[in-house]
C-alpha positions in Angstrom: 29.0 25.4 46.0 28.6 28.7 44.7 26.8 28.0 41.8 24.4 25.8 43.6 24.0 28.8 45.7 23.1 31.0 43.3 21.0 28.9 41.5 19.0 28.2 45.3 18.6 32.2 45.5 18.1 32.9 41.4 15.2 30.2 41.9 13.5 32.0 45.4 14.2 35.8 43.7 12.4 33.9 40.3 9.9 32.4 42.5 9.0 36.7 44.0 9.0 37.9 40.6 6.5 35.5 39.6 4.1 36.3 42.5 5.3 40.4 42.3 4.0 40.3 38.1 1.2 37.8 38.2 -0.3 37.5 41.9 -2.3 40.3 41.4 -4.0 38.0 39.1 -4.7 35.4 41.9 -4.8 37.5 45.3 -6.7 40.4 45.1 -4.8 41.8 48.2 -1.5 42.0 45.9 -3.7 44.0 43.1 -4.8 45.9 46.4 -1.8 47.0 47.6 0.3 47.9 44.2 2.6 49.7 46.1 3.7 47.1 48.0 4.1 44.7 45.3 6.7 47.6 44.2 8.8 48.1 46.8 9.0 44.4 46.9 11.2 45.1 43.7 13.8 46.3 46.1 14.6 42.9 48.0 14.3 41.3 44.7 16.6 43.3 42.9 19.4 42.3 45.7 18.3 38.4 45.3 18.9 38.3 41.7 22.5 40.6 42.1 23.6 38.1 45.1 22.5 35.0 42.3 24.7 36.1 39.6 27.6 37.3 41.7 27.6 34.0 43.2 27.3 32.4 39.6 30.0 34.5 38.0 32.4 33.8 40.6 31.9 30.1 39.8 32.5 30.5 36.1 35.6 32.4 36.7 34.1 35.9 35.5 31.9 34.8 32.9 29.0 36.6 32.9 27.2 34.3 29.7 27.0 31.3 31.9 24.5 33.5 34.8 22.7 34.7 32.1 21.9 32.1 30.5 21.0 29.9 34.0 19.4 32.4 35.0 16.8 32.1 32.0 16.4 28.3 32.6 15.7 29.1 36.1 12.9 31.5 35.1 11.1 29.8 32.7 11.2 26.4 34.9 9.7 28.9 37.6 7.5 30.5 35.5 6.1 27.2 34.6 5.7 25.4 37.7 3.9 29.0 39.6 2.1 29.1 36.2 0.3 25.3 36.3 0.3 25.1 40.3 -1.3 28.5 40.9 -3.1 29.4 38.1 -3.9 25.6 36.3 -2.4 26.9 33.0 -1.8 23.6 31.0 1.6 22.8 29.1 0.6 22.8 25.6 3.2 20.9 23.1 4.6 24.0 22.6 5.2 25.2 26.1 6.8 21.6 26.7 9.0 22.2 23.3 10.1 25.2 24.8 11.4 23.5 28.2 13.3 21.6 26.7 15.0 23.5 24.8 15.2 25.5 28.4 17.0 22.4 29.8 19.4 21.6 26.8 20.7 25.2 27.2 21.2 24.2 31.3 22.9 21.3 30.5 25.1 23.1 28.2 26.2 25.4 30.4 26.9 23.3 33.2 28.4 20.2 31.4 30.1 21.4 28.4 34.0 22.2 29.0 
């Protein structure tokens, strides 16, 4: 339960950094209001500590394991605000590169 937890939060905190980096790009009330976009670093910051506490704890202290889902999480975020906000395409490349995202997820949850 806890690492589906922490994956749930690691994907919303993921999901803010996405919008906090690259919104201003899209809304022009984010490139606006830059200070805002900052603080929202704050909450964020909390999110992604509450993610890998939460995925530590399930690996027993491992802190590799979070790390590495953590990436998979982000890149798989990345993509989908990527091509559903902005219409970027996934090239051959981009598609090489998640899966090569996914094979290190599966590693790290299926391989004892």
């Amino acid at each position: 339960m806890k690492l589906i937890l922490g994956m749930l939060v690691g994907v919303l905190a993921q999901t803010l950094t996405f919008l906090q980096l690259q919104g201003r790009w899209k809304f022009e009330w984010m490139k606006e209001h830059q200070w805002v976009m900052v603080l929202l670093g704050i909450p964020i910051s909390i999110l992604f500590m509450t993610s890998v506490s939460l995925m530590v704890e399930h690996f027993d202290g491992q802190l590799w394991p979070s790390r590495l889902i953590g990436f998979v999480i982000g890149t798989i975020m990345f993509t989908i605000m990527s091509v559903s906000l902005f219409g970027e395409p996934i090239t051959m490349k981009t598609a090489i590169c998640l899966i090569l995202s996914l094979s290190i997820l599966i590693v790290q949850l299926f391989w004892k």
